[in-house]
C-alpha positions in Angstrom: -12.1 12.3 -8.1 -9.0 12.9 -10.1 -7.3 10.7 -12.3 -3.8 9.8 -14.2 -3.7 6.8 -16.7 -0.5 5.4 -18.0 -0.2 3.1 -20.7 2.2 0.0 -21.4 1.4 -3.4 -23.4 2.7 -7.1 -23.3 2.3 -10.1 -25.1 1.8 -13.8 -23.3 1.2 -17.4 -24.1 -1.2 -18.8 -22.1 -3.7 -21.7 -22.5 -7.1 -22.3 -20.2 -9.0 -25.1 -18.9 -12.5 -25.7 -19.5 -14.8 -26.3 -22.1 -16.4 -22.6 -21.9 -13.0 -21.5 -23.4 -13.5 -23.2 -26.7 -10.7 -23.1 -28.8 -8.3 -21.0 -26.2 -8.0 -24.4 -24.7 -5.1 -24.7 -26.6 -1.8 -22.7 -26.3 -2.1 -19.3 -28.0 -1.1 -16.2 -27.8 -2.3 -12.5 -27.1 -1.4 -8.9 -26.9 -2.8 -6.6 -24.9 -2.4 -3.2 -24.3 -2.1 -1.9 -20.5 -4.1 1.2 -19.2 -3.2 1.9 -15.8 -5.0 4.5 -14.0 -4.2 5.7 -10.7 -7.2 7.8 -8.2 -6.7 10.8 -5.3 -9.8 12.5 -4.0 -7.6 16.2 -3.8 -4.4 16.9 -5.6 -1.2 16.7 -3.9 0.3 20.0 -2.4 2.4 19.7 -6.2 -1.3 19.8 -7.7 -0.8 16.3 -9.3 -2.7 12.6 -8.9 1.0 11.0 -9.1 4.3 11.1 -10.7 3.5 10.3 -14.3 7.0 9.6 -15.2 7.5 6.9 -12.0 3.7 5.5 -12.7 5.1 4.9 -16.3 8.5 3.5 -14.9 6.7 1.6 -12.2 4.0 -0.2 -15.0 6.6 -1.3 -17.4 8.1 -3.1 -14.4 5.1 -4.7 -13.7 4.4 -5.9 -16.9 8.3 -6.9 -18.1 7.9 -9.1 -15.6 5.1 -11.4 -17.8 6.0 -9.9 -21.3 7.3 -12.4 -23.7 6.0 -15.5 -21.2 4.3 -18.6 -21.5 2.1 -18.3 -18.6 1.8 -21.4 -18.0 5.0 -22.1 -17.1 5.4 -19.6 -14.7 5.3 -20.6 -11.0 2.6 -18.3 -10.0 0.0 -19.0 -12.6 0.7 -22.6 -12.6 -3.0 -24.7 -13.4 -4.5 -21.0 -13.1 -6.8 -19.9 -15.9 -4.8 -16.4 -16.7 -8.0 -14.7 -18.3 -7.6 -11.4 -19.1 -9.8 -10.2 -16.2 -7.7 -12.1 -13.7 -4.6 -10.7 -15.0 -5.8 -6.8 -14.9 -6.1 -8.0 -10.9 -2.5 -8.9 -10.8 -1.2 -6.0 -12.4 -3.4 -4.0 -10.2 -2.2 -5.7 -7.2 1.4 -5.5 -8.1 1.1 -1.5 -8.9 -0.6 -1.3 -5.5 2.2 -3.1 -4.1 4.5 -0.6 -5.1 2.6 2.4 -3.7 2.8 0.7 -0.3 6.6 0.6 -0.7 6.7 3.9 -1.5 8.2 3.5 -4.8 5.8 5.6 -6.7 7.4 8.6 -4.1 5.9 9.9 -1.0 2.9 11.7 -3.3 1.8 8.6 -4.3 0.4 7.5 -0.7 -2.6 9.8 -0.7 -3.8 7.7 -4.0 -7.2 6.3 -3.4 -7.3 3.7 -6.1 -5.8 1.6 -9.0 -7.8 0.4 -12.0 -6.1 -1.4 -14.3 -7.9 -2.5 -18.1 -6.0 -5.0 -20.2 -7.7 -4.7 -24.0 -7.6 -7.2 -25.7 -8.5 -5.6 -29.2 -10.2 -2.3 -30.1 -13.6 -3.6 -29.3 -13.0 -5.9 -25.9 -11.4 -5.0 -22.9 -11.6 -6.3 -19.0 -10.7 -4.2 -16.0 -10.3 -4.4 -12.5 -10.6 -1.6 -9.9 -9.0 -1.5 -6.3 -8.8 0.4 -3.5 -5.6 1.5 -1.7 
């Protein structure tokens, strides 16, 4: 299996509900920094998993459109706890939408996968993995 990561950050507001979130109850804010990776079982006839360049283009989209948000008062996360895990699936999902349109180019439809880990700090990270 062959691989490309790509790498983009963004920083939220968000707040949660329920006690097993503590303190993060409140409003509060957090960074995180955005590995995207995208999978192909065989290179494409230009030996390459994807166009790096329109992966890269195609994240920052993604994530421009929740940088510098208060989640929770954006329609689609409304009374949704955005935990970090939960939002690597929405990036994921968003990439993959992409690939379905065709905007990653017409070598980005033999991807397999998406995988998509939102760290949090140097020492805890979340991730979620899709297939295409």
């Amino acid at each position: 299996m062959f691989s490309v990561t790509v790498r983009d950050h963004i920083m939220i507001a968000h707040s949660f509900h329920g006690e097993v979130f503590g303190p993060a109850q409140r409003l509060h804010g957090a960074t995180f920094l955005v590995d995207a990776s995208f999978r192909r079982e065989e290179l494409d006839d230009d030996n390459i998993v994807v166009d790096i360049g329109l992966a890269t283009q195609e994240l920052g989209a993604v994530v421009s459109a929740l940088n510098f948000r208060n989640l929770d008062d954006e329609p689609d996360f409304k009374s949704v706890n955005t935990s970090t895990e939960f939002l690597a699936k929405v990036i994921a999902d968003r990439l993959a939408d992409r690939v379905h349109a065709g905007v990653l180019g017409e070598g980005a439809r033999g991807l397999t996968g998406i995988s998509v880990a939102l760290h949090e700090s140097h020492v805890a990270w979340a991730s979620y993995e899709r297939g295409l």
